[in-house]
VOTIVEX-986479 format. One line per 3 residues: number of its first residue (from 1); their letters; for each residue y, x, z of N, C-alpha, C. Coordinates in nm, 2 decimals. Each point is the difference from the previous one (the first is absolute). Last residue first. Example, Ala and Ser with C-alpha at 12.3 -4.5 7.8 and 13.67 -1.06 7.14 Angstrom:
% VOTIVEX-986479
2) sa) -0.22,1.28,0.71,0.11,0.09,0.00,0.11,-0.08,0.08; -0.57,0.03,-0.01,0.12,-0.09,0.00,0.12,0.09,0.00
***
This chain:
% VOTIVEX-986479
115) xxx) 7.33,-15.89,-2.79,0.00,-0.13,0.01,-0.13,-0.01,-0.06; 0.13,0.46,0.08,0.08,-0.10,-0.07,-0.06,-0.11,0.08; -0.29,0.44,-0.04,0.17,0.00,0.03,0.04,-0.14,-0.09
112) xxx) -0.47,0.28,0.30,0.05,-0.16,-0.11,0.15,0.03,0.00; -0.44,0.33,0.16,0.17,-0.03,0.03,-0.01,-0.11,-0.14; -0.47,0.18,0.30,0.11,-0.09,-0.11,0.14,0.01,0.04
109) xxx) -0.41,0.35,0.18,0.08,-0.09,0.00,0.10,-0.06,-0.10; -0.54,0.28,0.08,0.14,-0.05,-0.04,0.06,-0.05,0.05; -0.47,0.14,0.08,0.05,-0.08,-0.04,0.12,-0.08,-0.11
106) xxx) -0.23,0.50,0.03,-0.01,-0.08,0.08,0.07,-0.18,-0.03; -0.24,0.55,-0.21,0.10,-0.15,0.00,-0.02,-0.10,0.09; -0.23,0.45,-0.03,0.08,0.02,0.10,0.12,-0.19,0.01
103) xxx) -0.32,0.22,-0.32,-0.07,-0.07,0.09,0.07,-0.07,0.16; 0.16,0.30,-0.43,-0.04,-0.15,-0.05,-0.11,-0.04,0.12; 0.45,0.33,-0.01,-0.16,0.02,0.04,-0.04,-0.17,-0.04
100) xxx) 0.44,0.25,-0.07,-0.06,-0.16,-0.02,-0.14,0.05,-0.05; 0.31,0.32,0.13,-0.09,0.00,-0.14,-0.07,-0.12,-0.01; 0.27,0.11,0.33,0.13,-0.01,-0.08,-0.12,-0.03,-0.13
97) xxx) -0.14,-0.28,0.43,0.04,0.18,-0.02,0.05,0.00,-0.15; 0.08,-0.44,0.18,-0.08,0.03,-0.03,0.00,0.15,0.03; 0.17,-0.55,0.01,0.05,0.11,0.01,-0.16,0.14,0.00
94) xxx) 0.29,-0.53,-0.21,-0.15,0.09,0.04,0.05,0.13,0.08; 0.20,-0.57,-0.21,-0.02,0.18,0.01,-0.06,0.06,0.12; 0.12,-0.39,-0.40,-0.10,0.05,0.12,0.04,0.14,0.00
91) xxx) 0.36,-0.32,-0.23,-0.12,0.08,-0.02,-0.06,0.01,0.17; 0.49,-0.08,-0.22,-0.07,-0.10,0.03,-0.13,0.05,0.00; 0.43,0.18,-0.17,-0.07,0.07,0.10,-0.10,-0.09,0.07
88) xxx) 0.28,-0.12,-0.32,-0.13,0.04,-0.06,-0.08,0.14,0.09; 0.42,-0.32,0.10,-0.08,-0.08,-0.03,-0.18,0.10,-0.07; 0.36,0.19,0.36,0.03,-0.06,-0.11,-0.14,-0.06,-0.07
85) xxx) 0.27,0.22,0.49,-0.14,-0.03,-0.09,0.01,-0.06,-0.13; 0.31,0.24,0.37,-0.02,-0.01,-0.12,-0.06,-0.05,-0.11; -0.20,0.30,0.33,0.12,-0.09,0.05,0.04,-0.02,-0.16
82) xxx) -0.44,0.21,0.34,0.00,-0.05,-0.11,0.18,-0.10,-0.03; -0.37,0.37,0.28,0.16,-0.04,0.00,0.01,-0.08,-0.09; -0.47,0.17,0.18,0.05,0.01,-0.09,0.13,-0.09,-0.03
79) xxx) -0.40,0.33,0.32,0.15,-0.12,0.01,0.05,0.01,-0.14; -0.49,0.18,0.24,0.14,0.02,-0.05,0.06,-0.12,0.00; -0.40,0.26,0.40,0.13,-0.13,-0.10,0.12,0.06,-0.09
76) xxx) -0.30,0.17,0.42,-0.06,-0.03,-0.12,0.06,-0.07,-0.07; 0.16,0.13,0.41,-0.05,-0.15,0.02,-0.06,0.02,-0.19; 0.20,0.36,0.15,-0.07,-0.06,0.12,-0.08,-0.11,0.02
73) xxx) 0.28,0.18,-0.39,-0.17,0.08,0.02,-0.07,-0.03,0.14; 0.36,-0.22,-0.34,0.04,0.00,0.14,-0.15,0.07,0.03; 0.35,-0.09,-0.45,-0.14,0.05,0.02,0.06,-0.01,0.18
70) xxx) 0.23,-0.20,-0.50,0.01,0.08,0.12,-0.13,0.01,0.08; 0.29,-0.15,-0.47,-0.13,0.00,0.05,0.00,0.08,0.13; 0.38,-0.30,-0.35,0.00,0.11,0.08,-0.15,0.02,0.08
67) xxx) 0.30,-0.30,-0.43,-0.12,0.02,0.08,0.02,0.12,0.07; 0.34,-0.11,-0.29,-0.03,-0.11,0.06,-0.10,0.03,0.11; 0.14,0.31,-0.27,0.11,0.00,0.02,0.00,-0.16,0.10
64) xxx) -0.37,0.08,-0.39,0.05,0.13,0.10,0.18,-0.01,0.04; -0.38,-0.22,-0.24,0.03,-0.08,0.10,0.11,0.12,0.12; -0.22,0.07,-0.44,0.07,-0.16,-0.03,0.03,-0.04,0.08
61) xxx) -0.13,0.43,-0.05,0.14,0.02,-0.05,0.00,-0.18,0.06; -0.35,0.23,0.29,0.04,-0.03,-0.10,0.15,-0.04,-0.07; -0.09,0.33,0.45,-0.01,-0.13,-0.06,0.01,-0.06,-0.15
58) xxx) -0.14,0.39,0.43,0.03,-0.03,-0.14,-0.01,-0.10,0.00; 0.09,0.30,0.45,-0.09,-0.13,-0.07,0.06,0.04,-0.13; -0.09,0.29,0.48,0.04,-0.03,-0.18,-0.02,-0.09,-0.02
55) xxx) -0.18,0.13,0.42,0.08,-0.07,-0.02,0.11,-0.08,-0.10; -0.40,0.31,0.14,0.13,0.08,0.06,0.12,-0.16,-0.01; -0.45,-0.03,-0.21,0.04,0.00,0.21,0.06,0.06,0.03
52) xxx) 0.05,-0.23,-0.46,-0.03,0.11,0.03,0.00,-0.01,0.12; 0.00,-0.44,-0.35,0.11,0.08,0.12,-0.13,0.09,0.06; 0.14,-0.38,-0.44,-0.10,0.11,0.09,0.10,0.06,0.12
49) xxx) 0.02,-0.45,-0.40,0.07,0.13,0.06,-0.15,0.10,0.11; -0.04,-0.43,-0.36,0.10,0.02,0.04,0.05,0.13,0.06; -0.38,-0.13,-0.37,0.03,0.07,0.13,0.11,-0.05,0.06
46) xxx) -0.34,-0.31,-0.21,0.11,0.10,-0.09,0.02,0.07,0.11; -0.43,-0.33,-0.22,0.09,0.04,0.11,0.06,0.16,-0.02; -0.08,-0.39,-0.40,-0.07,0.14,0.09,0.08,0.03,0.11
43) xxx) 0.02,-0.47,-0.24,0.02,0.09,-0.04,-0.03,0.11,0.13; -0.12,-0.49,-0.04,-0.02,0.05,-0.15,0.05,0.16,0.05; 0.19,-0.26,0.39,-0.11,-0.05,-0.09,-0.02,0.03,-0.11
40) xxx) 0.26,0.32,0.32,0.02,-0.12,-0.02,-0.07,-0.04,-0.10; 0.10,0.42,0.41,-0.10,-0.08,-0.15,0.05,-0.12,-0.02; 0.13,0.53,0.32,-0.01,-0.17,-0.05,-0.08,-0.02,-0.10
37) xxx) 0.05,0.42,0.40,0.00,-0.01,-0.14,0.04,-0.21,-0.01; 0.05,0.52,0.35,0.02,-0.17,-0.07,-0.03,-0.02,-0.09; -0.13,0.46,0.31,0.08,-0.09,-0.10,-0.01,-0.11,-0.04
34) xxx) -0.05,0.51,0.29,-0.07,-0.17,0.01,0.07,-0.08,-0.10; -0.18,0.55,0.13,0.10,-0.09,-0.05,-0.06,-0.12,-0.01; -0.18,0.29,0.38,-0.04,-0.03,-0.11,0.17,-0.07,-0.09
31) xxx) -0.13,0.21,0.46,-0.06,0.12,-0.13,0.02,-0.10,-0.15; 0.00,-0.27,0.47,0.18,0.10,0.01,-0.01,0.15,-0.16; -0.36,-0.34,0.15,0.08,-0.06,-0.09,0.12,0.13,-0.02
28) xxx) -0.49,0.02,0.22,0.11,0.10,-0.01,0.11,-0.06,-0.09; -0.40,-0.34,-0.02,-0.01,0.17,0.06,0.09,0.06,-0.03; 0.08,-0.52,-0.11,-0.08,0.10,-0.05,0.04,0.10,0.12
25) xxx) 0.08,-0.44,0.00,-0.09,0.04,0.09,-0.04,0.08,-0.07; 0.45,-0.25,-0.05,-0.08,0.05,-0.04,-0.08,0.01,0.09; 0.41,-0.30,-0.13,-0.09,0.03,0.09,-0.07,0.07,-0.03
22) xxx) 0.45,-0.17,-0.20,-0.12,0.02,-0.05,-0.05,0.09,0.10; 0.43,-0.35,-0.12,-0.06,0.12,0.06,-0.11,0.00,-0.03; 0.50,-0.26,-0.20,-0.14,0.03,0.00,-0.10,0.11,0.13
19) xxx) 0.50,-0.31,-0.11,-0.03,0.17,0.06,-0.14,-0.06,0.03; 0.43,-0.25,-0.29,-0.14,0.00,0.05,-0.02,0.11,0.04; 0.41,-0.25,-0.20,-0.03,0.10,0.05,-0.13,0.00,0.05
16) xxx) 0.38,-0.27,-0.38,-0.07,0.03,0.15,-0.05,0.08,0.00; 0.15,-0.13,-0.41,0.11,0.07,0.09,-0.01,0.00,0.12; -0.24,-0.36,-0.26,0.06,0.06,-0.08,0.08,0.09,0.10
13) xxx) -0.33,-0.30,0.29,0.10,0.04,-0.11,-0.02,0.07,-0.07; -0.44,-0.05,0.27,0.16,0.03,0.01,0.05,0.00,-0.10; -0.52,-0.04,0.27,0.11,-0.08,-0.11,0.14,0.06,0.02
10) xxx) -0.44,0.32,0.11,0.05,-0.15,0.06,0.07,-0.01,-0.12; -0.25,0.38,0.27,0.04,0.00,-0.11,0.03,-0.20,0.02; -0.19,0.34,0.34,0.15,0.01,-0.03,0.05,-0.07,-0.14
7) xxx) -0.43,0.28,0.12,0.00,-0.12,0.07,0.15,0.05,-0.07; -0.50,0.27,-0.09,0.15,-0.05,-0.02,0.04,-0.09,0.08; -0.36,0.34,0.07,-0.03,-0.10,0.06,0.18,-0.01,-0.05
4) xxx) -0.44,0.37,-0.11,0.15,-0.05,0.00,0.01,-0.18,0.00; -0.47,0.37,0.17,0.08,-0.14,-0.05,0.14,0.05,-0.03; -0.52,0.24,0.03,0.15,0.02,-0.01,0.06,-0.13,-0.08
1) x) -0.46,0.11,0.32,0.05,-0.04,-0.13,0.16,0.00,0.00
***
């Protein structure tokens, strides 16, 4: 059974920093694009960025120039950079293949910003 396993998410400031990661136990991870996504209560989870096994990443406009996604294929894992946080970057987030396979959701991790 194919897990993603988030960790890294927490309390921080206005203009702090967080670095999320994401564990996998999928078959041949190094073939697949991997991507972030978030949610926050009432509204649909949203993509944040992706990243190609070459390495590409895309990042949405809202977070792009803050967030940075990075991939380690030895250890199955993405990374998601997070700086600058601001109050409505507050959400669960997820990580996923890029077509947010709906079996593939795993837990999450919470980021909280502020007080």
């Amino acid at each position: 059974q194919v897990q993603f396993v988030e960790s890294g998410g927490g309390r921080v400031q206005p203009g702090g920093s967080l670095k999320l990661s994401c564990v996998s136990s999928i078959s041949h991870f190094g073939l697949y694009t991997m991507a972030w996504y978030r949610q926050t209560p009432g509204k649909q989870r949203e993509l944040v960025g992706d990243i190609t096994p070459g390495g590409r990443t895309n990042i949405v406009n809202s977070v792009k120039g803050r967030f940075t996604i990075s991939r380690d294929g030895q250890k199955k894992s993405i990374y998601l950079q997070m700086n600058n946080l601001k109050f409505e970057d507050a959400a669960d987030y997820y990580c996923n293949l890029e077509t947010g396979d709906p079996t593939y959701w795993g837990q999450g991790t919470q980021v909280t910003v502020g007080s």
